[in-house]
Structure formats: structure tokens, C-alpha cells
N, C-alpha and C positions, 0 to 999 in steps of 0.2 A: 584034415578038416576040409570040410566042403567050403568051398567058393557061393555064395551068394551066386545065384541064378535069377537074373532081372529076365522074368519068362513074361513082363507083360512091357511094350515099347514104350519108350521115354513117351511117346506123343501122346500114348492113352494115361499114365501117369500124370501129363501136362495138362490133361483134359479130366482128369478128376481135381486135380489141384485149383482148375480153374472154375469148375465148377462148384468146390468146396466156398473160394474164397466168394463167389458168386450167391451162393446163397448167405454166406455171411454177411456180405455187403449187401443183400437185400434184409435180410432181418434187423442190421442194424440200421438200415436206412427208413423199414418201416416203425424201430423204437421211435429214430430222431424226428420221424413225421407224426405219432401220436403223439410224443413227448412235447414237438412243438403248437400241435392242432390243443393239446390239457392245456397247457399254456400260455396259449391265444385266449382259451374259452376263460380262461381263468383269470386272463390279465384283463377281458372283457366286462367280467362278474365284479372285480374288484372296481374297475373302475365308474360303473352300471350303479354298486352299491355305494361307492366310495362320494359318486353324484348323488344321489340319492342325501347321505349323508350332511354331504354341502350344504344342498338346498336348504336341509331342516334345518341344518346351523346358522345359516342365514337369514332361515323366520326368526328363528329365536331371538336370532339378534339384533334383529328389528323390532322384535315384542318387546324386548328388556331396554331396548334406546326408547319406544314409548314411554315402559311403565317407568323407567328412570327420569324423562323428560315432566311425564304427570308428577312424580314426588318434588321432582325442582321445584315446579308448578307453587306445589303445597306448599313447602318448603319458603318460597321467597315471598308467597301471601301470608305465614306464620309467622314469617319474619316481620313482617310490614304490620301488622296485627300488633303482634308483640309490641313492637315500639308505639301503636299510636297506646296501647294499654300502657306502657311506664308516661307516656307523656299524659297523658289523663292521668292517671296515679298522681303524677308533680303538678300538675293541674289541680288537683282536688287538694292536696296536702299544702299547697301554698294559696288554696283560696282563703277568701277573709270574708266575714260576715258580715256587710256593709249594708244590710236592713235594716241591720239591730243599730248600729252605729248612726242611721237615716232617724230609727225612732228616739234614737235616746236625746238628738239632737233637736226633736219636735216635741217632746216630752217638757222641755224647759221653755217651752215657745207660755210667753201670759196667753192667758184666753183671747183677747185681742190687740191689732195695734203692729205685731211682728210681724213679719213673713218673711223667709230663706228663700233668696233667688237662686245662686247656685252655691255648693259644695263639691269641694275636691279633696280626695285620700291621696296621697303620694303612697309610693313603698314603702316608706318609713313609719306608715300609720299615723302623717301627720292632718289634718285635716286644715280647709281655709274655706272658709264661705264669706257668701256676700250676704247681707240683709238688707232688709228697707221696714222703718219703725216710721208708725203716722206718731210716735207722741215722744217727747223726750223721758217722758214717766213709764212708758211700753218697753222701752228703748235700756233705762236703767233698771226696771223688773228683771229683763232678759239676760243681762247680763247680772246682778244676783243672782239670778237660777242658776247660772254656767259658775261662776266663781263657789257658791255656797260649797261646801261641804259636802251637805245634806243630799243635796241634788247632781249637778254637774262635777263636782272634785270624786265621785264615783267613777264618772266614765273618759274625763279629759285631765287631763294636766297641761302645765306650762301652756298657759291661755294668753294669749297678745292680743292687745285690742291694737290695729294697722291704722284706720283715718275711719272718721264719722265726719262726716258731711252733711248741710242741709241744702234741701230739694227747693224750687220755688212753691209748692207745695207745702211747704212748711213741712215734711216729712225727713226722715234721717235715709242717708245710706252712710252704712258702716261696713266692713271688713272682719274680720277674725281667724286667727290661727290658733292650733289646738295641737296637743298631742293626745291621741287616741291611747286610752289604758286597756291594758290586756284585761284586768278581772271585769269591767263593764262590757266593753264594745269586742273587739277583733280577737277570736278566740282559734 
């Protein structure tokens, strides 16, 4: 068998080897330079859009802390709303009808001679007034009207006569406490 005949010198062997690995080390150095230049551009792109992105999340976010701050807005005036409507509602439902209770109270007045200086309702719907009668006959009318039946035991009960007094005037002041009846006066 023949011997291998090395007919070209290690040097020029040397020198294709070296220029083999030469151009390999240039093609892989021009992948890892495009490979790096895609992915500069790229890490650019993402970051370009990725800002991009930010910004509009950050309008947004400031649009929704708005329209969130507006419904608080609404929100704690619907509240305030609300409550003064239940306190009017208990307002209206615990008022009492103290006109009617005023006229039923002038309704027993004689034609003349009486006159009511003031009247007071407590919460109990108890009434106390003052009077002033020019006549002791005006005086006793008035009180028949409150006491009758007919007339005052409609709208008052449990009637107290307090102090009648006479004026230099010759006139009375008296006093009077009453309890207001639901079917007449305070409905």
C-alpha cells in the first residue's frame, strides 16, 4: 500500500486552514453583528412602543382618577341629598296640624268679651294658654264652650282651669291646660 504523499507543504496547508478558519470567523462575526444591530433595532422598537404604550396608560389613568373623582362628586351630594329627604320625610310625618287646633280653639271664643293672648302645644299635644275676659259672664260662656260636649269635649280633653285673676280693670286673666284629641285637632 502507498504511503500518503503530503505533495503540498505543511505551510500552504497552514495557510488554507488559516484562511478557512478566517472566513468562518468573519461570517460568524458578521451573523453576531447583524444579529446584534436586529436587536438593538428591536430592543429600540419595543422600547419606542412600549413608551408609547405608558404614556396612553397614564392618560387613561388620569381620565378614570377624573371620572372616578366626578362620581365621588355625585355620589357624596346623593348622599347629602338623600339624608336631608328622610329628614324632611320625619319632618313631614311628625308634623301636627296646629291651625286647626288655633281654630278650634277660637271657634269656642263667645262673640265678645274673650281674647287668647298666648297658646303653647308641647309634644304631648298638651295645650296651655293664657286669656283675658272683660266680663266674668264672657269668662264663664268660654269655659262652657271648652267643657260642653257639644263643642270643646270634641277637640280637648282633661281641661284644668290654673288661676283666674282680676285686673284693676275689672277684667280677668286666666290660664288653661288641655289635652289636644286626635279625632278633632292633631292628625
Amino acid at each position: 500500500m502507498a504511503k500518503d504523499i503530503n505533495l503540498l507543504p505543511d505551510i500552504t496547508l497552514n495557510e488554507e486552514k488559516d484562511a478557512k478558519q478566517q472566513k468562518l470567523l468573519t461570517i460568524v462575526s458578521m451573523a453576531i453583528l447583524i444579529i446584534g444591530a436586529v436587536g438593538l433595532l428591536g430592543t429600540v422598537t419595543v422600547d419606542l412602543t412600549l413608551g408609547d404604550v405608558l404614556q396612553g396608560a397614564q392618560k387613561e389613568t388620569t381620565e378614570l382618577k377624573t371620572t372616578v373623582q366626578n362620581y365621588n362628586d355625585v355620589e357624596i351630594t346623593q348622599r347629602a341629598i338623600k339624608s336631608k329627604l328622610t329628614t324632611s320625610g320625619n319632618i313631614i310625618k311628625s308634623a301636627k296640624d296646629f291651625k286647626t287646633d288655633l281654630q278650634n280653639l277660637e271657634l269656642l271664643l263667645p262673640e265678645s268679651g274673650v281674647t287668647i293672648q298666648t297658646v303653647t302645644i308641647d309634644k304631648t299635644n298638651r295645650a296651655s294658654l293664657t286669656g283675658k275676659a272683660g266680663t266674668s259672664e264672657s269668662f264663664k260662656q268660654y269655659i262652657n264652650n271648652i267643657l260642653s260636649s257639644d263643642k270643646g269635649g270634641k277637640f280637648f280633653s282633661d281641661i284644668n282651669l290654673g288661676t283666674v285673676s282680676t285686673i284693676k280693670d275689672g277684667s280677668l286673666q286666666f290660664n288653661l291646660t288641655m289635652q289636644l284629641t286626635k279625632d278633632g285637632a292633631s292628625k
